[in-house]
N, CA, C and O atoms as a DFTB+ gen file, in Angstrom:
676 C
 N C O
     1  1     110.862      57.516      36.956
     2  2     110.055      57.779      38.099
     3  2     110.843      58.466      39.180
     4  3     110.491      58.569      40.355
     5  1     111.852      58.882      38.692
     6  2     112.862      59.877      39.523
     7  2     111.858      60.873      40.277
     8  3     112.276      61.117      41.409
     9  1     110.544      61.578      39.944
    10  2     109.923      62.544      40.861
    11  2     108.868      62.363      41.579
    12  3     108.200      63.349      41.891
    13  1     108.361      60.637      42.140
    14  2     107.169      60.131      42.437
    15  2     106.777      60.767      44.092
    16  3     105.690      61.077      44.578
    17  1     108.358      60.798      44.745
    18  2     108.405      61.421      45.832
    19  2     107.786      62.159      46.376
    20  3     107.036      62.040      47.345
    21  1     108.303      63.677      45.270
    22  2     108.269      64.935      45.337
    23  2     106.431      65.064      45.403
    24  3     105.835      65.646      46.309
    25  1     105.801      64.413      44.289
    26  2     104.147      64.931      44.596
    27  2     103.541      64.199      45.751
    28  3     102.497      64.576      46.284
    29  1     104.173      63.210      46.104
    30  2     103.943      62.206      47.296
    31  2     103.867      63.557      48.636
    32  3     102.837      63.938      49.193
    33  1     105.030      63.977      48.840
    34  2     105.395      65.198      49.902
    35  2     104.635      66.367      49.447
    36  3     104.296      66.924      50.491
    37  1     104.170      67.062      48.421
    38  2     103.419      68.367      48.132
    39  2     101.811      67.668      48.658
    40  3     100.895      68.258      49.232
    41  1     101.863      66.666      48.357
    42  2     100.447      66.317      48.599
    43  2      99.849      66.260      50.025
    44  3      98.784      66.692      50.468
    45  1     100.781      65.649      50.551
    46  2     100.940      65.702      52.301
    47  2     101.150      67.104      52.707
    48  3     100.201      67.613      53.304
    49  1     102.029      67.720      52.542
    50  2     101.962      69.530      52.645
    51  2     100.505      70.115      52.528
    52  3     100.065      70.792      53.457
    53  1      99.830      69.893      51.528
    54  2      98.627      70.674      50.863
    55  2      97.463      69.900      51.925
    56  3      96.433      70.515      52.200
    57  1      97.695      68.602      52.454
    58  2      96.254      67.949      53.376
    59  2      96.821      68.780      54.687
    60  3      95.848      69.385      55.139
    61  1      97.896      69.037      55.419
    62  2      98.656      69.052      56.318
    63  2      97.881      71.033      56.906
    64  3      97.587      71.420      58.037
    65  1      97.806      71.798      55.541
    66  2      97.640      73.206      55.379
    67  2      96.150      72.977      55.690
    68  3      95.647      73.472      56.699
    69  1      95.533      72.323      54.933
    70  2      93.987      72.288      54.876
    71  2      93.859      72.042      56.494
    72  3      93.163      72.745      57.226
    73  1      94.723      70.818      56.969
    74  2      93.522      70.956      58.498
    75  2      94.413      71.786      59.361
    76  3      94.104      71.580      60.535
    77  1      95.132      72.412      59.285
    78  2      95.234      74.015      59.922
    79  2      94.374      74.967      59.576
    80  3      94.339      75.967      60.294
    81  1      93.840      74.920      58.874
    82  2      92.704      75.800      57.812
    83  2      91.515      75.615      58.658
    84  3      90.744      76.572      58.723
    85  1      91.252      74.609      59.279
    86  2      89.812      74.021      59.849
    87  2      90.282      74.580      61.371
    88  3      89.419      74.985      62.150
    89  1      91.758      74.574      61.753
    90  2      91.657      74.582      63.461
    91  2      91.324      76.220      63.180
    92  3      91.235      76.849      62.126
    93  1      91.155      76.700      64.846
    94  2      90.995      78.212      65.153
    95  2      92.318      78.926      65.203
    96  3      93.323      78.407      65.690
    97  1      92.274      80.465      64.540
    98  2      93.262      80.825      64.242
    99  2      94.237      80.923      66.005
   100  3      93.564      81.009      67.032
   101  1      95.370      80.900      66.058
   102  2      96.646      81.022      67.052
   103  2      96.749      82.550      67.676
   104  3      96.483      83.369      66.796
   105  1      96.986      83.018      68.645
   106  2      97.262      84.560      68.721
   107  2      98.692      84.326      69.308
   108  3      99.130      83.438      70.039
   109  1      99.448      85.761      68.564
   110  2     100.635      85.673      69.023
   111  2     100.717      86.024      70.518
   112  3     100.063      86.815      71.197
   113  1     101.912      85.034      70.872
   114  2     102.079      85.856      72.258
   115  2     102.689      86.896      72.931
   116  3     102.227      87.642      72.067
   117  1     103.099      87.414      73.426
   118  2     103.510      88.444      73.724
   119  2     104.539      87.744      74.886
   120  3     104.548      86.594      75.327
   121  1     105.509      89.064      75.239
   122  2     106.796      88.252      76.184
   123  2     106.454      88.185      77.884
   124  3     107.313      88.355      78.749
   125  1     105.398      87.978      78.078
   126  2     104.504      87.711      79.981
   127  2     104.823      86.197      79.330
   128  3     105.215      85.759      78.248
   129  1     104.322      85.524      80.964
   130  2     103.953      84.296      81.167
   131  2     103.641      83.612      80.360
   132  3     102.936      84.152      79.508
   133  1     103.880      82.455      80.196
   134  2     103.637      81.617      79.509
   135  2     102.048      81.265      79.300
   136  3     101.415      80.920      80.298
   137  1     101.461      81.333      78.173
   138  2     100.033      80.926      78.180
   139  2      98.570      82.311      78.408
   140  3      97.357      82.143      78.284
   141  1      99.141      83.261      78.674
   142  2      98.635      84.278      78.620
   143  2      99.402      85.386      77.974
   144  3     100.528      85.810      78.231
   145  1      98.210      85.891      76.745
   146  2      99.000      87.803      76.325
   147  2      98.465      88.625      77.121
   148  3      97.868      88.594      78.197
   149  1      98.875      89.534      76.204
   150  2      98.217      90.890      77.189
   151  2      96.859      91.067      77.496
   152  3      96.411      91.411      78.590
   153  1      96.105      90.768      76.278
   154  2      94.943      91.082      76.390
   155  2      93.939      89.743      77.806
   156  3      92.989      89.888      78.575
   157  1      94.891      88.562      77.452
   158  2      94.583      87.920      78.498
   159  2      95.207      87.818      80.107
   160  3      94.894      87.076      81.037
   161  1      95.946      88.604      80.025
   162  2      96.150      89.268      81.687
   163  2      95.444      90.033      82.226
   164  3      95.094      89.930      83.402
   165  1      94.998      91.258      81.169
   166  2      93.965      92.137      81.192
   167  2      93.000      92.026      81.678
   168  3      92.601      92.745      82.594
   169  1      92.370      91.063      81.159
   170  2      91.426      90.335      81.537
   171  2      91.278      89.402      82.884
   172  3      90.242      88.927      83.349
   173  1      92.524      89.292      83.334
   174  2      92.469      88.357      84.096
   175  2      92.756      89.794      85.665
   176  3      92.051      89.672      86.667
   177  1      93.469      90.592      85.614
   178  2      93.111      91.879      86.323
   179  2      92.220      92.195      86.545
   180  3      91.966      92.757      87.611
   181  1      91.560      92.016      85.836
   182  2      89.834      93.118      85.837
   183  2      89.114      91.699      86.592
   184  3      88.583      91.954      87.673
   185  1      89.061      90.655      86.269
   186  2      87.806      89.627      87.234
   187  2      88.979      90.183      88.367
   188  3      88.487      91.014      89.130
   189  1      90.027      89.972      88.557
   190  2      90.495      89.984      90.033
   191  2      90.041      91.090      90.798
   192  3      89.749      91.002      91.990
   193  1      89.962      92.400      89.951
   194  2      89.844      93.159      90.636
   195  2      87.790      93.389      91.235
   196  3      87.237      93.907      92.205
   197  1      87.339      92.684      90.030
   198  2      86.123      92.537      90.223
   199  2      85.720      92.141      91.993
   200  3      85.175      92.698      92.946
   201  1      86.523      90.548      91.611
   202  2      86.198      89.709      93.334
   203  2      85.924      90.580      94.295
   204  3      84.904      90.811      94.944
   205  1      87.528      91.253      94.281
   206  2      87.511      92.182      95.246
   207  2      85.910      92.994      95.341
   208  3      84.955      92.884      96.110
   209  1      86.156      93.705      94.326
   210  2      85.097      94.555      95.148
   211  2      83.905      94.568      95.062
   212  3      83.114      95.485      95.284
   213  1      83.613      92.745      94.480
   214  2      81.758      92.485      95.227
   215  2      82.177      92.145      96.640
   216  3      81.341      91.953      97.523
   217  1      82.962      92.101      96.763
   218  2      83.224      91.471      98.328
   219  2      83.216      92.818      98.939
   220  3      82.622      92.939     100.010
   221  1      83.766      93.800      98.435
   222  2      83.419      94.779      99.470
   223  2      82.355      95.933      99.341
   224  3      82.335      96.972     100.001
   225  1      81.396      95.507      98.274
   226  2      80.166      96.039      98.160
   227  2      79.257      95.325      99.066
   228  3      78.346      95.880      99.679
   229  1      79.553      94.002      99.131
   230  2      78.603      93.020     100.037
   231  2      78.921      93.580     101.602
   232  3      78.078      93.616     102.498
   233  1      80.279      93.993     101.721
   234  2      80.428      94.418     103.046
   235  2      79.596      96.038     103.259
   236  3      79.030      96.200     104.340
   237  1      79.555      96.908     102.481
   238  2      79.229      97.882     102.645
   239  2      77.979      97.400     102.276
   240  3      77.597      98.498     102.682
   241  1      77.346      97.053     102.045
   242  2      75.621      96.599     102.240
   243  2      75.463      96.136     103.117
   244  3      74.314      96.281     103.533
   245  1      76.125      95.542     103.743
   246  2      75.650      94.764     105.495
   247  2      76.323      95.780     106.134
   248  3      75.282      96.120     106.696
   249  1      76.911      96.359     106.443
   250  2      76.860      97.888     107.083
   251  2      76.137      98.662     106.719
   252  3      75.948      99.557     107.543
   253  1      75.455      98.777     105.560
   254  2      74.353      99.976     105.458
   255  2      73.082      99.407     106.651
   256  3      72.623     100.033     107.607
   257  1      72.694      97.789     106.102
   258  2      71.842      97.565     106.543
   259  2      72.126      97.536     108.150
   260  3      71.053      97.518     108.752
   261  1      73.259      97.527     109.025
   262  2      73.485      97.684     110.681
   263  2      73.904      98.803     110.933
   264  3      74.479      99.012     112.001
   265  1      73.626     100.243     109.578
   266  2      73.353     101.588     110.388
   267  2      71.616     101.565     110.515
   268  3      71.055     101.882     111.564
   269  1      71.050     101.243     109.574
   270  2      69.226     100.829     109.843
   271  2      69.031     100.320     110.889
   272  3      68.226     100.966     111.560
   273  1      69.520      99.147     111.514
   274  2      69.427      98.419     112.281
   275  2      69.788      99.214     113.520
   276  3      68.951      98.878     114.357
   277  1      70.642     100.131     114.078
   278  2      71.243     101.029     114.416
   279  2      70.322     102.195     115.528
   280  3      70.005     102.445     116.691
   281  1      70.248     102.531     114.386
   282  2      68.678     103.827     114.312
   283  2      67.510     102.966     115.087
   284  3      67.246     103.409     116.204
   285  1      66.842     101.919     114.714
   286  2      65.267     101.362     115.158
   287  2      65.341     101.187     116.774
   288  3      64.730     101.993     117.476
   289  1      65.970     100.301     117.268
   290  2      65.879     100.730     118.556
   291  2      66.755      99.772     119.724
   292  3      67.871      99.433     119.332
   293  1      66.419      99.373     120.910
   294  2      67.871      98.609     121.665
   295  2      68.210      97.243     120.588
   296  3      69.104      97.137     119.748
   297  1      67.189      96.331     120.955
   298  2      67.062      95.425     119.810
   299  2      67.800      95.472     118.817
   300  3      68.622      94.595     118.555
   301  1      67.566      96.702     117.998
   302  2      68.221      96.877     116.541
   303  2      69.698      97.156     116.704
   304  3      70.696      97.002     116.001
   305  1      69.474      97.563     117.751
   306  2      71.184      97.797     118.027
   307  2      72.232      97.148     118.061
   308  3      73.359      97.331     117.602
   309  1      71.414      95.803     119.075
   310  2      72.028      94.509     118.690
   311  2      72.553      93.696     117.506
   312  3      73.590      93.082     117.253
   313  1      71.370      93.959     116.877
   314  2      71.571      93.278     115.611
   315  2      72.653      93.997     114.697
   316  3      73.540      93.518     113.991
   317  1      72.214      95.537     114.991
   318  2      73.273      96.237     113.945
   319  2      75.076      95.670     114.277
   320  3      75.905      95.379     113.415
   321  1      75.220      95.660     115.441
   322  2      76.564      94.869     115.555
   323  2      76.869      93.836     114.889
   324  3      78.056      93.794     114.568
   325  1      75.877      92.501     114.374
   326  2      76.139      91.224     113.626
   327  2      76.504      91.905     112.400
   328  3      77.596      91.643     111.896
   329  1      75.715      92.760     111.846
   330  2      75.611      93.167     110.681
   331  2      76.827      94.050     109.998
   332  3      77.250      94.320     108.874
   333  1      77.095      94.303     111.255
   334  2      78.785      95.283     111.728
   335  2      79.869      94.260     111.249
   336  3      80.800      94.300     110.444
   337  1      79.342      93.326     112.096
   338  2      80.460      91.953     111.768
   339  2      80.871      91.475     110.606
   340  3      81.978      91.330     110.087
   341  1      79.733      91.246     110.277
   342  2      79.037      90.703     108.872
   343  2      79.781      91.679     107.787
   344  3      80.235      91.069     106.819
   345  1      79.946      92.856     107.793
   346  2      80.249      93.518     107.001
   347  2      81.719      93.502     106.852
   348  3      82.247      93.588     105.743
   349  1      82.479      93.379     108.098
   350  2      83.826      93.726     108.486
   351  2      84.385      92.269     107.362
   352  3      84.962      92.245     106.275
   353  1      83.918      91.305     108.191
   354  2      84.723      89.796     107.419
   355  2      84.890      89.858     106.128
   356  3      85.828      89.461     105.436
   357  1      83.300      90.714     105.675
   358  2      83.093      90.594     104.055
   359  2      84.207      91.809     103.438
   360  3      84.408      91.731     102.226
   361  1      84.762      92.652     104.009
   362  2      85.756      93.671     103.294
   363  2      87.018      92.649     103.787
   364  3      87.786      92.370     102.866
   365  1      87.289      92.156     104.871
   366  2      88.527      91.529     105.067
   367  2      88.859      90.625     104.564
   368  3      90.002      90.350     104.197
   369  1      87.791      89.938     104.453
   370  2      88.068      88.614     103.236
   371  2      88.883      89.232     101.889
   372  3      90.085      89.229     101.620
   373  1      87.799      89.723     101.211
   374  2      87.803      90.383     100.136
   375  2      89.322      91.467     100.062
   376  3      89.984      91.519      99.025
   377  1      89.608      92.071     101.006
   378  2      91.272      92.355     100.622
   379  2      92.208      91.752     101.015
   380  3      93.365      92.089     100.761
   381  1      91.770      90.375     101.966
   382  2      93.273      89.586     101.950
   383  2      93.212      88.698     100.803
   384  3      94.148      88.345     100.085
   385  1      91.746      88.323     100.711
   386  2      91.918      87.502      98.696
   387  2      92.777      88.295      98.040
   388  3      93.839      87.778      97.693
   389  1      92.547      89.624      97.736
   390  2      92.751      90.147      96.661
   391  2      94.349      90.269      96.969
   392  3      95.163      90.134      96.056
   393  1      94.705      90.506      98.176
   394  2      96.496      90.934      98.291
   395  2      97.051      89.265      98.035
   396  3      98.144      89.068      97.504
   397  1      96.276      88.265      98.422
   398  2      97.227      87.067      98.349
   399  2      97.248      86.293      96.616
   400  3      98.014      85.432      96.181
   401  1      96.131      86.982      95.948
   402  2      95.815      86.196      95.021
   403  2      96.934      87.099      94.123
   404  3      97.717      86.510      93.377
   405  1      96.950      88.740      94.267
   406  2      97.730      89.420      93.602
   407  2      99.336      88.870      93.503
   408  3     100.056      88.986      92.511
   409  1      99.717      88.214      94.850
   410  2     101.047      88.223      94.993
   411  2     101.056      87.330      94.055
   412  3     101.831      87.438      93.105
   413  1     100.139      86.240      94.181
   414  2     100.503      84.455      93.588
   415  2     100.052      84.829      91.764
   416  3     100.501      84.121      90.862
   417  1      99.449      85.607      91.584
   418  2      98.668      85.814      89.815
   419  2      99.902      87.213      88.868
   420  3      99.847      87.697      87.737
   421  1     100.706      87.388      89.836
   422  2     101.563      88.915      89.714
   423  2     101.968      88.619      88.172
   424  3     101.583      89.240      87.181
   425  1     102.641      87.769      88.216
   426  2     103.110      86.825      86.960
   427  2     102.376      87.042      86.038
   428  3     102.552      88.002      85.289
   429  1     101.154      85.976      85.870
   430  2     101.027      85.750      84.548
   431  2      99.999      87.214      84.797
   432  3     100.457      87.664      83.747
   433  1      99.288      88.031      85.136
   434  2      98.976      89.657      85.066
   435  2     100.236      90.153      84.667
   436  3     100.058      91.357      84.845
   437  1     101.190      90.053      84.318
   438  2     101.773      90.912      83.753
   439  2     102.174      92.305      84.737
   440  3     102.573      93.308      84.144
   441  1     102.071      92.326      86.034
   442  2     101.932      93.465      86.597
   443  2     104.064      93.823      87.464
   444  3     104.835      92.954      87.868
   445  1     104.215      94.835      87.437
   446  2     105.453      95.095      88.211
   447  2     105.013      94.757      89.359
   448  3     103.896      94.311      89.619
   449  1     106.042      95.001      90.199
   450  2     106.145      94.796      91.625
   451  2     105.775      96.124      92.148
   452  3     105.219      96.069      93.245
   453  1     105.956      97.448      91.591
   454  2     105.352      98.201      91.737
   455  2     103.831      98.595      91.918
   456  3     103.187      99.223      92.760
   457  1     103.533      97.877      90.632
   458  2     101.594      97.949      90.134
   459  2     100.994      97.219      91.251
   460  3      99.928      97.713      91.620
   461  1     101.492      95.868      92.087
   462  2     100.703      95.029      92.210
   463  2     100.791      95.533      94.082
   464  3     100.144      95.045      95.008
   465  1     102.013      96.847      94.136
   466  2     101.920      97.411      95.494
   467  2     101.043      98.194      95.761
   468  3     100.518      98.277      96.871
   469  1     100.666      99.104      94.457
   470  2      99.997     100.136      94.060
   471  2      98.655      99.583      94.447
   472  3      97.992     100.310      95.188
   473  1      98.127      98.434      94.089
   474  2      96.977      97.457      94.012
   475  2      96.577      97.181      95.356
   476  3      95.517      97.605      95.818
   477  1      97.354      96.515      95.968
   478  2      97.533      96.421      97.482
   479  2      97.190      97.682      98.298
   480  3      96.340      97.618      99.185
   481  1      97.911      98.960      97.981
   482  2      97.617      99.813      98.738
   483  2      96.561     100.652      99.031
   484  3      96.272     101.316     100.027
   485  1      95.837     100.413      97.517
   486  2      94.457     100.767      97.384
   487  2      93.382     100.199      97.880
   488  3      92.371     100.822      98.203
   489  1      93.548      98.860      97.980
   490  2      92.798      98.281      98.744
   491  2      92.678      97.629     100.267
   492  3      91.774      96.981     100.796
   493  1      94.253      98.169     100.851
   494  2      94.302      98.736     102.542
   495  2      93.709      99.748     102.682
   496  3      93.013      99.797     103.696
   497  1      93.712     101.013     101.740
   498  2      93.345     102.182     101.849
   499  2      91.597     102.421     101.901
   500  3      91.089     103.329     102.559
   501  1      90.870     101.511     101.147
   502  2      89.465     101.222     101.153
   503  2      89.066     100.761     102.277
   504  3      88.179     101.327     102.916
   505  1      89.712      99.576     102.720
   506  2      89.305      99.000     103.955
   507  2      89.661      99.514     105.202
   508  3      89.318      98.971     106.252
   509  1      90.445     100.709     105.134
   510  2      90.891     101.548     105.990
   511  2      90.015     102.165     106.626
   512  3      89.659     102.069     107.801
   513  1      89.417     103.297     105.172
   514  2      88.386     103.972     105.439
   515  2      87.134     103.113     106.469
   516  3      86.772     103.465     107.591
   517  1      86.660     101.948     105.703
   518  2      85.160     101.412     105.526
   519  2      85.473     101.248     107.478
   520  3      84.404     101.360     108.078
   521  1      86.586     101.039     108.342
   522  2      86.619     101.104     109.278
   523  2      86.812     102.095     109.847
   524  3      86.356     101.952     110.981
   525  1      87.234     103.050     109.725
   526  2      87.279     104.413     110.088
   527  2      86.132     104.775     110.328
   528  3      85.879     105.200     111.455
   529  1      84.907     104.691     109.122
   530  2      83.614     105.025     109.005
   531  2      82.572     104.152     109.952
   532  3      81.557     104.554     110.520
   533  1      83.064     103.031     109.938
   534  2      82.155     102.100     111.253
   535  2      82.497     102.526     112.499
   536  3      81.555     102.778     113.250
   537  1      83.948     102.715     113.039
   538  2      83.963     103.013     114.216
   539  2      83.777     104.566     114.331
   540  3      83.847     104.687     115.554
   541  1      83.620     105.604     113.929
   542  2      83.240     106.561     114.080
   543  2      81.829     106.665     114.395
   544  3      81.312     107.386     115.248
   545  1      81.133     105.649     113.398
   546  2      79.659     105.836     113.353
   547  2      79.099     104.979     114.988
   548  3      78.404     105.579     115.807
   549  1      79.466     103.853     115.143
   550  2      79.389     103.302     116.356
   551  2      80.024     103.638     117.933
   552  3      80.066     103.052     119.015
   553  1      80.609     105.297     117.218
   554  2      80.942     105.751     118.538
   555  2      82.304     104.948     118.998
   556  3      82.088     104.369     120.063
   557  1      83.267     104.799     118.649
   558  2      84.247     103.874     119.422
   559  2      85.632     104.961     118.733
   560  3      86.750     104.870     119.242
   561  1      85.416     105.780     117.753
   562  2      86.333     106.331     117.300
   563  2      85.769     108.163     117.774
   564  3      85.137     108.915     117.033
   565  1      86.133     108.396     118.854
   566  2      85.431     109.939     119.052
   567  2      86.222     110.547     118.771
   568  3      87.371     110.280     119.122
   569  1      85.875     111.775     117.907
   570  2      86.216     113.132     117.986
   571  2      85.841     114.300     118.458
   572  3      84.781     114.700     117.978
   573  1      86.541     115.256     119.540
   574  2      86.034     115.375     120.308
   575  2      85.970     117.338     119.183
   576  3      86.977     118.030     119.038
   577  1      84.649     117.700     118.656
   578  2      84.835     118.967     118.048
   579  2      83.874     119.978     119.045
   580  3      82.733     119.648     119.369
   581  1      84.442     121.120     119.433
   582  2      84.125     122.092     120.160
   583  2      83.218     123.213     119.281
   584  3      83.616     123.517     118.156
   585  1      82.214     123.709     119.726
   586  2      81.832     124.624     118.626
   587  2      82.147     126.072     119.424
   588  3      81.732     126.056     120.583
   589  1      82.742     127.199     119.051
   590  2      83.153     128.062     119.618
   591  2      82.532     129.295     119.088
   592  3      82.932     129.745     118.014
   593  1      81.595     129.876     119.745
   594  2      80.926     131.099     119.725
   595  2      81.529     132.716     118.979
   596  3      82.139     133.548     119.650
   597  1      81.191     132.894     117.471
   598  2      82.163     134.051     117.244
   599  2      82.025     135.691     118.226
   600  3      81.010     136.302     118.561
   601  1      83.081     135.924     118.399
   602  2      82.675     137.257     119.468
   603  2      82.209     138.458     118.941
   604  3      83.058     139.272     119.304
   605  1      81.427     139.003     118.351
   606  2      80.896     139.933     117.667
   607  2      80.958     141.405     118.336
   608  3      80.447     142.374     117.775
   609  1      81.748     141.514     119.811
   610  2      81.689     142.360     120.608
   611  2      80.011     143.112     121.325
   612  3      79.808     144.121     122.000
   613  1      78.998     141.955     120.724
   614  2      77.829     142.147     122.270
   615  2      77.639     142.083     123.254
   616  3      76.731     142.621     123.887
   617  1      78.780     141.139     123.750
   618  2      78.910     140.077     125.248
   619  2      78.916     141.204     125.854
   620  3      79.044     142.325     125.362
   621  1      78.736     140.818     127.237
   622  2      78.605     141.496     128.634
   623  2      79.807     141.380     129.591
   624  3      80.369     140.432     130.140
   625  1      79.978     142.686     129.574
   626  2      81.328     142.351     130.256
   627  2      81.329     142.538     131.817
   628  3      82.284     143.171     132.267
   629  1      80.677     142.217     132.429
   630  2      79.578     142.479     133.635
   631  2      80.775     141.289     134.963
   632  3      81.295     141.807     135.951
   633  1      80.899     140.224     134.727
   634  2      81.139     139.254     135.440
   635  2      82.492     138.255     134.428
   636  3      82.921     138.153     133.278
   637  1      82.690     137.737     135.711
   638  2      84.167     136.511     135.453
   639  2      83.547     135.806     133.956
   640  3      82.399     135.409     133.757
   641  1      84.681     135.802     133.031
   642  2      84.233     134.365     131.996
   643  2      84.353     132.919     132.638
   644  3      84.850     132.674     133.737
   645  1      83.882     132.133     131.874
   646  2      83.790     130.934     132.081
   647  2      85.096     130.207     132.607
   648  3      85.075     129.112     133.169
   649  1      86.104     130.866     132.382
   650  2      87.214     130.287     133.001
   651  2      87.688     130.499     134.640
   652  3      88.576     129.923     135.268
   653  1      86.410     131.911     135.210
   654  2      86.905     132.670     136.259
   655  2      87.928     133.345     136.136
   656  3      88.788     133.107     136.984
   657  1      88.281     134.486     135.025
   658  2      88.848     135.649     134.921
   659  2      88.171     136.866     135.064
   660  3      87.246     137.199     134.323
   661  1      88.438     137.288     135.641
   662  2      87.743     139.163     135.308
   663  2      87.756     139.254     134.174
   664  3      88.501     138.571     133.471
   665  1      86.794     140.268     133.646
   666  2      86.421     140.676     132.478
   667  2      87.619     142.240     132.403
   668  3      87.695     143.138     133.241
   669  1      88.521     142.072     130.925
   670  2      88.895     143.160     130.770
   671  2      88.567     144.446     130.891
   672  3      87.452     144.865     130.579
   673  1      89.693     145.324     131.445
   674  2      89.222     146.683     132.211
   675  2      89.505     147.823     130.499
   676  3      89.276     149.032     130.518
């Protein structure tokens, strides 16, 4: 009975295979963070980047709706400011989530320190604009553009220009 062992241990091997057989197959990992591959950083980029920008679709919809508000009349005017507000928090939220969550998720995203500046800067650069575009539109950002008459040589050279010069001799 020198080999009673040996089928004792193949037998345990062969039940041991079977319920690996039943679990779900393993994916290899790749050399990121622990607990996420690539394809699951990937993934985990894209909802992040998602957040972001329902948050700043929600903001640019409550600014669409307080240029409407805007237009109708004193009243609306009022309101268009909440809606101003309303809009502002909803882009500011939405890119300080996204810059703080980037710094703390950099890791297991898989992203350089580069990518995740790159990330950042794009989304100062959005929220840049979306204020640029409010205060322009609300008048608080003027530009002051002159429209200047081309001289076609019809003018009258009769009297002083507008500056009070004589008219060339």
């Amino acid at each position: 009975m020198g080999g009673g062992w040996w089928w004792a241990r193949a037998a345990r091997l062969a039940r041991l295979r079977f319920r690996r057989s039943l679990l779900p197959p393993q994916r290899p990992r790749s050399g990121g963070a622990p607990g996420l591959d690539r394809a699951d950083a990937w993934l985990l980029r894209k909802a992040h980047e998602t957040a972001f920008l329902s948050w700043f679709r929600n903001g640019l919809l409550a600014s669409g709706i307080g240029v409407i508000s805007f237009m109708q009349s004193d009243m609306g005017r009022e309101a268009a400011y909440g809606f101003f507000l309303l809009g502002g928090l909803c882009v500011v939220w939405g890119s300080a989530s996204y810059a703080v969550g980037l710094a703390a998720l950099r890791g297991p995203m898989q992203l350089t320190l580069g990518g995740a500046a790159v990330g950042v800067g794009a989304v100062l650069a959005a929220s840049l604009l979306w204020a640029c575009a409010v205060g322009l539109y609300m008048g608080q950002l003027e530009l002051d553009v002159e429209l200047v008459p081309e001289d076609d040589g019809t003018a009258s050279a009769e009297g002083p220009d507008e500056a009070g010069r004589p008219p060339p001799e």
